[in-house]
C-alpha positions in Angstrom: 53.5 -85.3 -91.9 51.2 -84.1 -94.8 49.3 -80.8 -94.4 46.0 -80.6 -96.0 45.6 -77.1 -96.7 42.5 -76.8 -98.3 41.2 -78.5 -94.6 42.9 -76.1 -93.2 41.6 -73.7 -95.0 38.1 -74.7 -94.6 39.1 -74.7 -91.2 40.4 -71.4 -90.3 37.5 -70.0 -92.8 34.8 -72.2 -90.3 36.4 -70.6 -87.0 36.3 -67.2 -88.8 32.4 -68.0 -89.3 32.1 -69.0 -86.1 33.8 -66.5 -84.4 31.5 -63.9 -86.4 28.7 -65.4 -85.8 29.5 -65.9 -82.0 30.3 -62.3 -81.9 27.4 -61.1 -84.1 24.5 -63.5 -82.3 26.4 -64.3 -79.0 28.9 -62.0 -77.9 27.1 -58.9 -78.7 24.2 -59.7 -77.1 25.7 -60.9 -74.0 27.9 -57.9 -73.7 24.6 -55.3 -74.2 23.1 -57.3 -71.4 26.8 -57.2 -69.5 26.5 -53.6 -70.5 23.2 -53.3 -68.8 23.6 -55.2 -66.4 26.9 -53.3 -65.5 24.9 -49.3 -66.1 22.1 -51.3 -63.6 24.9 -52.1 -60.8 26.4 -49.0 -61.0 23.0 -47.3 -60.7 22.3 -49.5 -57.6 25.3 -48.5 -56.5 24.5 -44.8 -57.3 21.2 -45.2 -55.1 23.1 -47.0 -52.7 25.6 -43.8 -52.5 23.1 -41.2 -52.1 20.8 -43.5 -50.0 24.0 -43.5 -47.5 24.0 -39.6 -48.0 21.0 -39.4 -47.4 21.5 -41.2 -44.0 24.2 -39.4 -43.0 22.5 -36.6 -43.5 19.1 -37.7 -41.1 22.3 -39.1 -39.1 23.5 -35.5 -38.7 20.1 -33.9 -38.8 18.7 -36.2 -36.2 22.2 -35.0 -33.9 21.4 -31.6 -34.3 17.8 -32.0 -33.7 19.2 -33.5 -30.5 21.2 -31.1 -29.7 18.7 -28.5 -30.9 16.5 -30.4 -28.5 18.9 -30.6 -25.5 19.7 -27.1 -25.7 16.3 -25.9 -25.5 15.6 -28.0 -22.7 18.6 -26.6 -21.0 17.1 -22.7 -22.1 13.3 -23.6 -20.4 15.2 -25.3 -17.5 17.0 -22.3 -16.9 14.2 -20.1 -18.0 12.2 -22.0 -15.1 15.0 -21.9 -12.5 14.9 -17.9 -13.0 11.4 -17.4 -13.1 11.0 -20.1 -9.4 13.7 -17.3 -8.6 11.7 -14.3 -9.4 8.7 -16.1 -8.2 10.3 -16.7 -4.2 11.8 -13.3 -4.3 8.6 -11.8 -5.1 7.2 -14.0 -2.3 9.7 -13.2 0.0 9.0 -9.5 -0.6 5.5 -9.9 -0.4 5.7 -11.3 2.9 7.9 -8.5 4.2 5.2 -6.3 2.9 2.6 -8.1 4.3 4.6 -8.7 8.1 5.5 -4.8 7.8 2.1 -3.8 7.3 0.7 -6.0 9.9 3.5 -4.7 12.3 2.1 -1.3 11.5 -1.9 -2.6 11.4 -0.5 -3.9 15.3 1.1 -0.5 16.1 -1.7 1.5 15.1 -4.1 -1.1 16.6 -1.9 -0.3 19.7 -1.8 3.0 19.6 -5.6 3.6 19.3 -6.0 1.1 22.5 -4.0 3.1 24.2 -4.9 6.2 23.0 -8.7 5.3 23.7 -7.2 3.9 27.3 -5.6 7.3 28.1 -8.8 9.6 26.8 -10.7 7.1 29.3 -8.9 7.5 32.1 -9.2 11.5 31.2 -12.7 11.5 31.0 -12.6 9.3 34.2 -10.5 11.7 36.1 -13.0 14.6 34.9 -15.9 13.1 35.9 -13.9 12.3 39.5 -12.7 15.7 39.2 -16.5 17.0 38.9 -17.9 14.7 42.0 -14.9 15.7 43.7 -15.3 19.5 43.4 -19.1 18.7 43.8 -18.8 17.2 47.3 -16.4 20.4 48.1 -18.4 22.9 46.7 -21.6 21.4 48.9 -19.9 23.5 52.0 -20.1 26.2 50.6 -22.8 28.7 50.1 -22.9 29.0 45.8 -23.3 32.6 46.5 -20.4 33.2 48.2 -18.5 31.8 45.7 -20.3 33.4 42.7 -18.8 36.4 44.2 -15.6 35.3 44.5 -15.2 34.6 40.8 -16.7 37.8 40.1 -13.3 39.6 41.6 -11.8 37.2 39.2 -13.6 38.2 36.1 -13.2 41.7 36.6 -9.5 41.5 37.2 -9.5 39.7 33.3 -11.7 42.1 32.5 -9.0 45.1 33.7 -6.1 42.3 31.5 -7.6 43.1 28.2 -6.7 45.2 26.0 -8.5 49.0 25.3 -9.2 47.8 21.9 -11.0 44.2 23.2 -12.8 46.4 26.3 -13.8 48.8 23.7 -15.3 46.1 21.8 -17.0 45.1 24.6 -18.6 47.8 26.0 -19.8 48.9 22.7 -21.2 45.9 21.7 -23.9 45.5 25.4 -26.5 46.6 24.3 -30.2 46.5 25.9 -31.2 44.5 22.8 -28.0 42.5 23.2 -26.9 42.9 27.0 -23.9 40.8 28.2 -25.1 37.5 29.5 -23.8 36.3 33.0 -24.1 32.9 33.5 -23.4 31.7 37.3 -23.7 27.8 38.6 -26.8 28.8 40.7 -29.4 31.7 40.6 -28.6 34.3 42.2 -30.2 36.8 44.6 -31.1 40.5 43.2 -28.2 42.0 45.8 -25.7 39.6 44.1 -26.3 40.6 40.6 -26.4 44.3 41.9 -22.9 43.4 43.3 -22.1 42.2 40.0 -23.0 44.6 37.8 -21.1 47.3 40.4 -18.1 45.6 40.1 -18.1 45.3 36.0 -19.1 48.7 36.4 -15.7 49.5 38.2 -13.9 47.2 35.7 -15.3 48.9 32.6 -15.6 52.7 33.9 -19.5 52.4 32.6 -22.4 50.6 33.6 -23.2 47.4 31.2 -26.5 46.3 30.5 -26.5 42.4 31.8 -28.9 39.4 32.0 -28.5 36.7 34.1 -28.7 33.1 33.8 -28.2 29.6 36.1 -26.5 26.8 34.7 -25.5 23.8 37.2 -23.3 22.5 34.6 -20.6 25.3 35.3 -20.3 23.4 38.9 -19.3 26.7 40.5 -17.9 30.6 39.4 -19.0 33.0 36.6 -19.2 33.2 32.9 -19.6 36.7 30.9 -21.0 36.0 27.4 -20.9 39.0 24.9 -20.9 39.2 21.4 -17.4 39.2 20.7 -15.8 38.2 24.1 -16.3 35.4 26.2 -14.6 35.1 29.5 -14.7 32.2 31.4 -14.1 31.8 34.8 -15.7 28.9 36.6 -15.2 25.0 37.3 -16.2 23.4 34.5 -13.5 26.1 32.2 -11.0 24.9 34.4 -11.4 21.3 33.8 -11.9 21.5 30.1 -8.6 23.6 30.3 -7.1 20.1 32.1 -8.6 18.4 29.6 -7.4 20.1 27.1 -4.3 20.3 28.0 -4.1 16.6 28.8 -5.3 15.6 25.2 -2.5 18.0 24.1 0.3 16.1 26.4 -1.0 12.5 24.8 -0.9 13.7 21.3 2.6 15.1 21.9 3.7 11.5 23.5 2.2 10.0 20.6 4.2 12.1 17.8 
């Protein structure tokens, strides 16, 4: 077989042409835009890495917000289970308050009904005690038993002491005499017997006035400046009285 080397030539020198113009008009070309095409992928690929980061991250945000969320629910739950706590103890005190202080509204209610019962039936027993003592005293002459307290005034007058009869005595006075006060009026011998037996009582004679009051029911009251003696009904019951009020006030302490 014969060779034609100048083909050959022409040839290899065509291919050489070819291959430079491929790579000068074809190849490099296409490899810029493979080039591009390539920096383009990769910078889809890029985005696509940090839009998955990105994701991830709202991914891991959103959980936390959850949790965030969840916990916070959990913290106003419990804040509201404590405070509806609170709340009913502070009811449940309130009503204790509020049932003691009724109890002691209802004790004191009580305690004035019955005190206001008792004072009453004290004043009730008085005023029987007066129409009783009325009745009894109708037998008798109011005279006679003027002069019976008298004996009893002058033996209180004969209990005090030289300082208090002292007083006394210096104290009557024609411009202020000692005022005897006696349930019913009585007669100028029964004040004469009077003044003779304060006379006797004292050791001087006592300048005196006389007055009636009914409301005494029966005996005799000296009146002077500084000392009062009593000695009659109606002293006697306000003594009970008295004395009475004291015994319920005790009770009630």
């Amino acid at each position: 077989m014969r060779i034609d080397w100048w083909t050959l030539a022409l040839q290899t020198v065509n291919v050489l042409i070819l291959i430079w113009i491929l790579g000068r008009f074809f190849f490099r070309p296409i490899m810029g835009i493979v080039a591009k095409r390539q920096q383009e992928a990769n910078k889809l690929l890029d985005d696509a890495a940090r839009t998955r980061e990105q994701a991830a991250e709202a991914r891991d945000a959103a959980a936390q917000a959850s949790a965030d969320i969840a916990g916070e629910r959990e913290r106003i739950l419990a804040e509201a289970r404590d405070a509806a706590e609170i709340e009913k103890h502070d009811l449940i005190r309130q009503s204790a308050d509020e049932i003691a202080k009724l109890h002691q509204e209802a004790k004191a209610a009580i305690a004035r009904e019955r005190s206001a019962a008792e004072a009453a039936v004290v004043e009730h027993a008085s005023t029987l005690a007066i129409e009783i003592a009325q009745h009894l005293l109708a037998r008798f002459r109011p005279q006679d038993l003027s002069i019976i307290f008298v004996d009893e005034v002058c033996r209180e007058l004969r209990a005090l002491s030289s300082e208090a009869r002292e007083t006394l005595t210096s104290d009557a006075t024609a411009d202020h005499p000692i005022e005897i006060v006696s349930a019913a009026p009585l007669s100028d011998q029964e004040a004469q017997q009077v003044r003779a037996a304060l006379w006797k009582a004292v050791g001087r004679e006592l300048p005196v006035t006389f007055r009636s009051d009914p409301a005494i029911i029966s005996g005799i009251e000296l009146i002077g400046r500084n000392v009062i003696i009593r000695n009659s009904w109606r002293a006697d019951l306000d003594r009970i009285r008295l004395e009475l009020g004291r015994d319920r006030r005790n009770q009630q302490s």
